[in-house]
Every structure is written in structure tokens, then in C-alpha cells.
N, C-alpha and C positions, 0 to 999 in steps of 0.2 A: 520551511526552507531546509537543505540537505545542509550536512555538513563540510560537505563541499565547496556548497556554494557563498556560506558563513568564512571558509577559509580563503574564498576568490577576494572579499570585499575587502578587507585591509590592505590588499597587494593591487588590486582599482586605484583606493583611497591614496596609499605611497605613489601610484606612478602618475595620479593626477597634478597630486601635487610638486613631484617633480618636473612636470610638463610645464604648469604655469609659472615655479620658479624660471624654469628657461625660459619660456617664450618672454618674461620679465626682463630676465639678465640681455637677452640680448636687445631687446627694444633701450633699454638703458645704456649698454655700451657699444651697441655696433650702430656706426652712422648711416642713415641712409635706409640699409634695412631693416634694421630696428623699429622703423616711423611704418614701415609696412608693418611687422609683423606685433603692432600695438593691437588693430583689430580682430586679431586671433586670440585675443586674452578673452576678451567677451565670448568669444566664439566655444571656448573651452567649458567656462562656467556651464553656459548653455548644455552642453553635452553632456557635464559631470552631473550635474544638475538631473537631468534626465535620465540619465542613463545607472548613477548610482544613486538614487534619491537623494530628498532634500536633506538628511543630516549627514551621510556622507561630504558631498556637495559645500556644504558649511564646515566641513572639519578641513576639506582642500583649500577653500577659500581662507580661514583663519589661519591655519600654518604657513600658508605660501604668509601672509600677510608679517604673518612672525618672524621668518626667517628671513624675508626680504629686508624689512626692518632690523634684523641683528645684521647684515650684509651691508644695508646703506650704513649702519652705526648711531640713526641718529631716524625722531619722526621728524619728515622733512614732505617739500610740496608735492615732490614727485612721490614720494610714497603715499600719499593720499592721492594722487592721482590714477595709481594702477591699482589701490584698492579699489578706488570708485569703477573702475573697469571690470573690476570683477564682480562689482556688487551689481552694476548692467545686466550681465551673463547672468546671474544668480536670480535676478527679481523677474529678468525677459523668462527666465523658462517656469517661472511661476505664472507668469500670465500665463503664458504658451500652455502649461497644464490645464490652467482654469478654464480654458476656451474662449477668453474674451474678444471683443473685437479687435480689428486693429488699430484704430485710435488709443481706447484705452491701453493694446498691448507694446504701445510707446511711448505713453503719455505715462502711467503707471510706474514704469522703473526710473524714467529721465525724472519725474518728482521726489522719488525715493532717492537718487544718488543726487541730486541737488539739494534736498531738506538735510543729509545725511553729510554731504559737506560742506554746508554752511554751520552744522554741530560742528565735525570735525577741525576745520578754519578755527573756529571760534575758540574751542579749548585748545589747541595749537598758539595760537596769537597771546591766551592767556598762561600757560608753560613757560612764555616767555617776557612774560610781562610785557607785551605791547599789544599797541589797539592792531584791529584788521586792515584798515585801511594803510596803516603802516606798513605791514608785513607786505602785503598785496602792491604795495608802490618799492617796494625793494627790491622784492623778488619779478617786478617787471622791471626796472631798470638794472637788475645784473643780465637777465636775459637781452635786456638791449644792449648792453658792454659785450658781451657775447656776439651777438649778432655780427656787430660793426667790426670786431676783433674777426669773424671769419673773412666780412665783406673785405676787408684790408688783406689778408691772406689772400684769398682769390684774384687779389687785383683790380680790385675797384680802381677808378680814376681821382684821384685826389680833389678833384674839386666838388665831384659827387661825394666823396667822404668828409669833408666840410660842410656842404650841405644839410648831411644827417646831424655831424655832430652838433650845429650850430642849432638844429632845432630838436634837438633830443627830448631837453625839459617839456618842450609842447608833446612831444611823441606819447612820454610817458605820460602826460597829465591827463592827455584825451585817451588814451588805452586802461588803465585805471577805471576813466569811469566807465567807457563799454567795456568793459572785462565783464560783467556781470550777464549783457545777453550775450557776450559769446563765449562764456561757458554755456547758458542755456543752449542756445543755437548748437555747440559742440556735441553736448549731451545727446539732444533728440536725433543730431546728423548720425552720432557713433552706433544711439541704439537701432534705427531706421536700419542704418545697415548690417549690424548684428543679426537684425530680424532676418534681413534678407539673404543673408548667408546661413543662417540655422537653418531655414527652411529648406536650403536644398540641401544641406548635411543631412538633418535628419531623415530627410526622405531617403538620401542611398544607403544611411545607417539602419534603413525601417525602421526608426521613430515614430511615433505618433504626434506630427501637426494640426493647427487646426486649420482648415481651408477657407482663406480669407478672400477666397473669389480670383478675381482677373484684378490684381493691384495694379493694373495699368489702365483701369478705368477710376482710380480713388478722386476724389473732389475737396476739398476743404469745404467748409461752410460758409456759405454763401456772406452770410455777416460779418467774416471778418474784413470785406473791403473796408464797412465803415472804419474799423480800426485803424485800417492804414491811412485813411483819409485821414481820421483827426490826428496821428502821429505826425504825418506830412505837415497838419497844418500846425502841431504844437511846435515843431522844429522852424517854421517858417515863422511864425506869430508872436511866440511867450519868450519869457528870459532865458537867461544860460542853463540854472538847474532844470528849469522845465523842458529845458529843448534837447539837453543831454537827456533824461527820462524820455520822450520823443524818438530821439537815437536806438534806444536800446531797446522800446516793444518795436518798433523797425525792424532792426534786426532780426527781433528772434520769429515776425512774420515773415520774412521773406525764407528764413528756411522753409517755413509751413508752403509757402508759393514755389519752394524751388522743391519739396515733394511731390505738388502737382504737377508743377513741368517737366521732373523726368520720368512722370507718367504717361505723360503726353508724348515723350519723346521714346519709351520705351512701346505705348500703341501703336507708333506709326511705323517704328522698327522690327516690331511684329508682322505690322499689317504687308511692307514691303517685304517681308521674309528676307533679309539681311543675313549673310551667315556670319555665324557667332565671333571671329576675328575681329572683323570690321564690325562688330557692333562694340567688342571691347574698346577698339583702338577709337573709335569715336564717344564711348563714354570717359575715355581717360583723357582726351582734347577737353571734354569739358570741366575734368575735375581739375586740369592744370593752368587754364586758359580761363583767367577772370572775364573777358569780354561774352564767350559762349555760357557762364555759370548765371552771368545778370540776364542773358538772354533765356536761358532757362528758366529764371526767377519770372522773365515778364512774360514768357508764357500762360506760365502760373496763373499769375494776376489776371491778365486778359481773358483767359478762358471763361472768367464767370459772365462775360458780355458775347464772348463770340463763338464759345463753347468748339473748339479743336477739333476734337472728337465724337462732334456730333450726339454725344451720348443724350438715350431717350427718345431721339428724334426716330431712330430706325424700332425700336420696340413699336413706340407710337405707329409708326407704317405697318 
């Protein structure tokens, strides 16, 4: 390597990590788009990652983490939260190097930032001498103090905000225990889409991805209906803690059902050649629109009996 290009690498490395300081600061202080530009954090690792190799890449990622943390003043949830965003970006373009599938190249980082913040959680909870469950029921009911303090601001109706208040304690009790798949479900949703935007970054960057085919043909495995059946029926059948456990592999299958369905939906918006507006403005009806997102999901599900997309059926011909 020139000496040139030995002299390009630390001035990469500084303005990497002045990128993701930003993209940080604002997802944390500016309302609104902020919440947008959180999935550009993953998006970044991915890049630095790739593009200055893997120990640059960790030296962006640990400073930003450093100085984010002398900034918040204190290790707190949200900075374990955009760490874990970056450790996404960081371990996705490690598969993306290795050329794994794409199951594993999902499946791989969303287990690495889940085993890596239930560490983190845990020595956090102990820093402060108190158990997880504690911290984790706090830290969801200042967020629902939050919540209901904007909902009041905006002008809710007073008898709607009674309503909440009065059932708050149930609010928290039952978020608490699914908190757990929907972090999972969060995880696999952020990395799913990190993937999906790396790929087309890196292709006008001429990166090197791996080509994971026509992802609007992808399937889950056929076996996990049973899954959902017995979930279904522990929720319907057994007691509270079993039917809360019931709740929560629930959840985090119907993300796997709601990646097949907006394969499905993403085939047939191919196949009708839709131009690209209206295919945005119709993907953002469903990320906003709970009723379109379950219909999404049961796409999903159904396809393993009615199969949408015909797929095999036409090779077979």
C-alpha cells in the first residue's frame, strides 16, 4: 500500500466517525426525523465496514460509542441501543463479506446484537445494583409517562386520557413481558432492512455483494406453521406464564410471515411493473397502517397452503 493511501486511512476513519456521531445526535434530539434517520446508522457501519476494512470499521464504531457516551454523561438504555445499531451494520457486512445466505446473513448479526445486549442489560442492571426486570419495568413506564404527557399536549380527549391512565399498571405489566420478542422481532425487522438498503448502496458504490437471487421469491420453512399452531394453542390452552411465552414466539414468527408477505407483495409489484412512487407510497400505507401490516403477515402464513406466487409450479411446466 502507498503512502498515500496509508495517509487517506485515518482521515476515512475521523470522518466515519464523525458521520455516525451525527447521524446519533440527531436521531436522539430531533423529533420526528430523528426516528427516520436511526436506520442509517446500520447503514453506515455497513459501508465503513466494507469499504475501510474490518479494524478501521471497529475503531469508528468504539469512538463513536465513546464519545456518544461522554455526550449522554452517563451508560444509559438509549446508548446501548445505538450501540447495538451499529454492531447490526458491523456483523451484517461481515456476513455480506463471508457470502452467506440470506437467512444466515440475518439471522447471524440479529443473534450477535441480542446475546450481546442481554450481556450488556445485565452488567448495566448490575452497575446499579438492581435486578433486570426492575430496570426494564422502569424504563417502560417513564416511556409511558412520556407517551401520555405528549398524548395530553396534542389534545387528546380527556376521557381517552383517563382511560389510559386508569389502565396504565396493566399497560406496563403486559409490555414488560413481551418486551423480550419485540426486541427480537425489532432486531431481525432493522437488520432485514439494513440488508436491503446496503445492497443497493453498495451496488452504485461498486461494492462487492453477494447475489441472493430474486428476494421476492424468499419462503420461510415450511415447519414453522407447526410453531405457530402450538403457540396459538399455548395462548389459548395453558396458564398466564405459559401463555405469555405463547405471546412472545408469536410475535417474533409473524415477523418471519411478514418477510414473506412483503415478498409476495413486492413479486406482484414487479410483475404489474408499478412505477417506483406508487410502489413507495403503497409500501409506506403498510408500514403505517396496522390493518395492511396483519394483512401482510397473513399473506405470509397462507402462502404455505395456497402458494401466491405460484412458485415451482412454472419451472415444473
Amino acid at each position: 500500500m502507498s503512502h498515500a493511501a496509508l495517509g487517506q486511512i485515518p482521515k476515512r476513519t475521523i470522518g466515519g466517525i464523525a458521520v455516525t456521531c451525527l447521524i446519533i445526535g440527531i436521531s436522539a434530539y430531533v423529533p420526528v426525523f430523528g426516528f427516520f434517520c436511526v436506520l442509517l446508522l446500520p447503514l453506515a457501519l455497513v459501508f465503513y465496514r466494507l469499504k475501510l476494512g474490518r479494524i478501521n470499521a471497529a475503531v469508528v464504531l468504539t469512538a463513536t460509542a465513546v464519545i456518544m457516551g461522554v455526550n449522554f454523561g452517563e451508560i444509559s438504555m438509549d446508548l446501548l441501543f445505538f450501540c447495538g445499531l451499529m454492531l447490526i451494520g458491523f456483523t451484517l457486512a461481515e456476513c455480506l463479506e463471508q457470502n452467506l445466505s440470506v437467512e444466515k446473513t440475518i439471522l447471524y448479526p440479529s443473534a450477535t446484537v441480542i446475546s450481546a445486549g442481554i450481556l450488556g442489560l445485565a452488567a448495566y442492571s448490575h452497575s446499579l445494583e438492581t435486578g433486570v426486570v426492575a430496570l426494564v419495568s422502569e424504563y417502560v413506564a417513564k416511556n409511558l409517562s412520556m407517551t401520555l404527557a405528549l398524548y395530553e399536549k396534542v389534545g387528546m380527549p380527556k376521557e381517552d386520557l383517563k382511560m389510559i391512565t386508569d389502565s396504565l399498571q396493566q399497560i406496563e405489566f403486559v409490555l414488560v413481558r413481551i418486551l423480550p420478542a419485540g426486541l427480537v422481532a425489532l432486531t431481525l425487522l432493522i437488520t432485514w432492512t439494513s440488508l436491503l438498503l446496503a445492497r443497493s448502496v453498495m451496488k452504485r458504490k461498486e461494492l462487492a455483494v453477494p447475489d441472493f437471487g430474486a428476494l421476492n421469491q424468499w419462503r420461510s420453512p415450511e415447519m414453522l406453521v407447526w410453531a405457530v399452531i402450538a403457540c396459538a394453542l399455548g395462548i389459548l390452552l395453558v396458564g398466564k406464564t405459559m401463555g405469555l411465552l405463547a405471546v412472545n414466539g408469536l410475535i417474533i414468527l409473524m415477523i418471519i410471515y411478514f418477510f414473506q408477505g412483503i415478498a409476495i407483495v413486492s413479486f406482484y409489484f414487479e410483475k404489474k411493473k408499478l412505477p417506483r412512487m406508487l410502489k413507495v407510497f403503497l409500501y409506506s400505507i403498510i408500514a403505517i397502517q396496522q390493518l395492511f401490516l396483519l394483512m401482510v403477515v397473513g399473506l405470509g402464513f397462507f402462502d404455505v397452503w395456497l402458494n401466491f406466487r405460484r412458485l415451482g409450479k412454472e419451472n415444473a411446466g
